[in-house]
Each structure stands twice: as structure tokens, then as C-alpha cells.
C-alpha positions in Angstrom: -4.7 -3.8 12.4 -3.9 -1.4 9.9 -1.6 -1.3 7.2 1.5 1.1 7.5 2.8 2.6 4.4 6.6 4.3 4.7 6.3 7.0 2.7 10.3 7.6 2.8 11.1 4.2 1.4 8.2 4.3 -1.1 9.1 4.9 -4.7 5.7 5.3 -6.2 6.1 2.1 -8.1 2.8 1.4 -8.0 2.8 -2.4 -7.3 0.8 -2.1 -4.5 -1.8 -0.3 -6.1 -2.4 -3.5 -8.6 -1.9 -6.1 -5.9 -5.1 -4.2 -3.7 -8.0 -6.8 -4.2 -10.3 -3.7 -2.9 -8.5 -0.9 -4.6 -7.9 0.9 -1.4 -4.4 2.2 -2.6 -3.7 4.6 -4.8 -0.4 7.2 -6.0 -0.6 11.0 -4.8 2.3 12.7 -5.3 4.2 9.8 -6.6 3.8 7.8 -2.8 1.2 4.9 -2.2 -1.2 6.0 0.4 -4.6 4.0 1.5 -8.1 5.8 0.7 -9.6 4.2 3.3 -7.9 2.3 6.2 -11.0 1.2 8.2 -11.5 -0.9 5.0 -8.6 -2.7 4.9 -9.0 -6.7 5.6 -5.1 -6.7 6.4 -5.0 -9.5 3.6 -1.5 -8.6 2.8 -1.3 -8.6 -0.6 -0.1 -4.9 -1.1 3.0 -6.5 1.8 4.2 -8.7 -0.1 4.1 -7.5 -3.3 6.3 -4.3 -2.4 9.6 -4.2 -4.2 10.9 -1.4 -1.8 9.7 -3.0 1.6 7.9 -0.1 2.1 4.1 -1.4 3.4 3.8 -2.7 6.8 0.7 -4.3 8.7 
């Protein structure tokens, strides 16, 4: 699995970014986007921490 990140709903809040135990998210262009997906360990932190609803595993 992978997370999904909506870039229509995100409001480059940032959350996400913080709540990413391996700092695999980051703003560009004021939107979260993921460095490096085939990293990810779908912990769902980044999930549940997003205000706008906008991250999806």
C-alpha cells in the first residue's frame, strides 16, 4: 500500500509533514507530497493527523 495524497483538498498546512515518523513528507508549492513512497510503512500517522482529510492509504 501506498499512501494517496489529494492534492485538491490539501491546504499546505503542513501537519502531515510533523506527524511523518520518517520525514517522507514534505510542502512544494504549498501541497504535501511524499519524497519517497516505496518507503512508506503505511503507519498512518500523516492519515490521521490531516485537518483537511486530504491523505489516504
Amino acid at each position: 500500500m501506498a499512501i494517496v495524497i489529494d492534492a485538491g483538498k490539501c491546504t499546505g498546512c503542513g501537519t502531515c509533514v510533523d506527524a511523518c515518523p520518517l520525514e517522507l513528507i514534505e510542502l512544494t508549492g504549498d501541497k504535501a507530497v511524499i519524497n519517497d513512497p516505496d518507503s512508506c510503512i503505511d503507519c498512518g500517522a500523516c492519515v490521521d493527523e490531516c485537518p483537511e482529510e486530504a491523505i489516504s492509504l
